[in-house]
C-alpha positions as CSV (number, residue, x, y, z in Angstrom):
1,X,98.1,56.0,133.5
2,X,99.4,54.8,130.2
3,X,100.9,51.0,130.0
4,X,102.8,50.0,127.2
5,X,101.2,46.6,125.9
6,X,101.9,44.7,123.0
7,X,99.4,42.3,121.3
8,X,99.6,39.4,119.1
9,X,97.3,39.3,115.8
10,X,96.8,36.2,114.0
11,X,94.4,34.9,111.3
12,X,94.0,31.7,109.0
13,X,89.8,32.1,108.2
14,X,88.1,34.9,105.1
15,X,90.9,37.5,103.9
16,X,93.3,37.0,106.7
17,X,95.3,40.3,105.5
18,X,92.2,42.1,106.1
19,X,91.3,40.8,109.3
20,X,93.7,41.5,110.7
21,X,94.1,45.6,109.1
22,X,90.5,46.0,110.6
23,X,91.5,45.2,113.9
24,X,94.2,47.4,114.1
25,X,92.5,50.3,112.5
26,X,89.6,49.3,115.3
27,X,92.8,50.0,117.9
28,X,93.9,52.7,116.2
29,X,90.7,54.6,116.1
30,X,90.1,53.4,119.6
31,X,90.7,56.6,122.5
32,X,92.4,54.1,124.6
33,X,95.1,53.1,122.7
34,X,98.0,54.3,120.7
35,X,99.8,52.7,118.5
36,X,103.6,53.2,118.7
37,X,105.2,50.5,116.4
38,X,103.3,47.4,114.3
39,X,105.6,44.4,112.9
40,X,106.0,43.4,109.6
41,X,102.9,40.3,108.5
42,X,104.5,37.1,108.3
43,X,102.2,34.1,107.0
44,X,102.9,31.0,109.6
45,X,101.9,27.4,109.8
46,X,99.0,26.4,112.1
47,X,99.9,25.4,115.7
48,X,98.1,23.3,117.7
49,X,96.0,21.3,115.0
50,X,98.0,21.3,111.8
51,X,95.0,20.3,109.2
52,X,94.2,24.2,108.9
53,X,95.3,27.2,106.5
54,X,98.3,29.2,107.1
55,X,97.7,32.3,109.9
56,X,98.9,35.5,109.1
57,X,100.5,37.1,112.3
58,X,101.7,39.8,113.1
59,X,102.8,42.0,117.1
60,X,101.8,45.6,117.4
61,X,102.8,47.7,120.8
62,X,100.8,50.6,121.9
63,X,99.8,52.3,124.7
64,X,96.9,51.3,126.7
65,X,94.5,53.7,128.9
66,X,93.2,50.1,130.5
67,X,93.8,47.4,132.7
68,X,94.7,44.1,131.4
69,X,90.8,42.8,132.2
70,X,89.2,45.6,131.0
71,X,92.0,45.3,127.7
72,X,90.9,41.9,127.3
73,X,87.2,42.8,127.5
74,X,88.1,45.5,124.5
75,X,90.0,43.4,122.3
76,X,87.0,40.6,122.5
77,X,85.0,43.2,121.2
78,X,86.7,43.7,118.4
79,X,87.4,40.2,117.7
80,X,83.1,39.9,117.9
81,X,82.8,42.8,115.6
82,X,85.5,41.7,113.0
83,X,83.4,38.6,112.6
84,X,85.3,36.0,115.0
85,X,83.0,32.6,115.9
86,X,83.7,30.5,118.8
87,X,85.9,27.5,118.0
88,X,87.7,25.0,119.9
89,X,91.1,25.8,121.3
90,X,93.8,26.3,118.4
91,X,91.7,25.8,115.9
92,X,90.9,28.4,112.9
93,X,90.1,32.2,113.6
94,X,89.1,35.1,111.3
95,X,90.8,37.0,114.2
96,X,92.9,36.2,117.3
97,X,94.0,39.1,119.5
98,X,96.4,38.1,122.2
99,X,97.8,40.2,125.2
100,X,101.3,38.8,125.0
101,X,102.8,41.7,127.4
102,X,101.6,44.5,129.8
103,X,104.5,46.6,130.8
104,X,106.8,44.7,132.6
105,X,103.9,43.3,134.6
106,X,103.0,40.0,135.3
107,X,99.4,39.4,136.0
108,X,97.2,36.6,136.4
109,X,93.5,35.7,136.8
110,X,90.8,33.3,136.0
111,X,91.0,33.9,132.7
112,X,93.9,36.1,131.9
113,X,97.9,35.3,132.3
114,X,100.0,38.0,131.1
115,X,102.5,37.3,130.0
116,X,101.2,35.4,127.4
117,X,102.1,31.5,128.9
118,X,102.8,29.9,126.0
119,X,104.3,32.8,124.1
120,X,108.2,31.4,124.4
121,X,107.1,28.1,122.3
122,X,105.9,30.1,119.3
123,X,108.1,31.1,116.7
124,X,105.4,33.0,115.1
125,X,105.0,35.2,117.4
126,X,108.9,35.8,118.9
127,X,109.8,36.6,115.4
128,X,107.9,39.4,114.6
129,X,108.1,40.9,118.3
130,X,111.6,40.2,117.5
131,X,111.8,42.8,115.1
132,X,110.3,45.3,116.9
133,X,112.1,45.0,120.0
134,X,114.6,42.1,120.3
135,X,116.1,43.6,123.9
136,X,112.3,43.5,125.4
137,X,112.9,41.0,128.5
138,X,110.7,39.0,129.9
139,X,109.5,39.8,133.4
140,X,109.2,35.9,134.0
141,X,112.2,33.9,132.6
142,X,114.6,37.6,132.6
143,X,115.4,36.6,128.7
144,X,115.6,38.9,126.4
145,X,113.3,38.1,123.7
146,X,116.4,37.7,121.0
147,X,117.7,34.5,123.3
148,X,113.9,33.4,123.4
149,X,113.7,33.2,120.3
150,X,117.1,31.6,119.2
151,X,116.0,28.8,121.6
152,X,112.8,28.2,120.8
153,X,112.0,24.5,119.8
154,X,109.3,25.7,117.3
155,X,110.3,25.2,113.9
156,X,106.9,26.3,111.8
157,X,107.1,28.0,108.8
158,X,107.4,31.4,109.2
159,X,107.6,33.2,106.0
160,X,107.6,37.3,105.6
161,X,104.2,38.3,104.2
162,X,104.4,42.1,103.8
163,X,107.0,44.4,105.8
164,X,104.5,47.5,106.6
165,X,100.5,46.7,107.2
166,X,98.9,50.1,107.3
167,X,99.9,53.1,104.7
């Protein structure tokens, strides 16, 4: 059964635009995915530790042949094969791929919460979801992601990087 997901890309390490094109295109070319709508790229300040680069971020939705573990399995992959080294928590990344959403599911495990737990403190990610679909409510809090996002106390940066990532 297909499940609408939407992931969060970021990057701050190499050539962050391309990062984060390579794993999309790794989605795209994936069989269990399609990809129905990708945001515009908006470069962001770090969160967490300041004293880093600028991410580029950006949301995609698709629809996903797997379940959130064996999703989060696949998108570590790609994260390994884009060229992603283990860091300490919130610091910089060639590629961060995060499961902000599955359906209108929530799900939690060891080492998964969906949705994404922290995902109504960062701007940078409610503003490019935002554009894509500002009515999406969350299956926690019942907001919709509009009213998340004019509340949120985050104030970083958040400037438009390029409106349309793939040709």
């Amino acid at each position: 059964m297909l499940e609408k997901v939407i992931l969060g890309f970021g990057s701050n390490v190499g050539n962050r635009f391309l990062n984060i094109e390579k794993a999309i295109e790794n989605i795209h070319f994936s069989s269990n995915f399609s990809i129905l709508a990708i945001s515009p790229v908006y470069e962001t300040e770090p969160w967490g530790f300041k004293n880093q680069n600028n991410f580029l971020n950006c949301v995609i939705v698709i629809l996903c042949r797997l379940k959130p573990s064996a999703l989060l399995i696949e998108l570590k992959n790609i994260e390994k094969k884009i060229g992603r080294q283990k860091r300490e928590k919130w610091k910089q990344r060639e590629i961060d791929i995060d499961i902000l959403f599955y359906g209108s599911k929530v799900y939690k495990s060891k080492i998964l919460n969906i949705p994404h737990p922290q995902l109504q403190d960062r701007y940078f990610v409610l503003k490019p979801l935002a554009d894509l679909i500002p009515g999406l409510v969350h299956p926690v809090s019942k907001k919709k992601v509009k009213d998340i996002l004019r509340t949120c106390k985050d104030k970083g940066r958040v400037i438009l990087y390029k409106k349309q990532l793939l040709k």
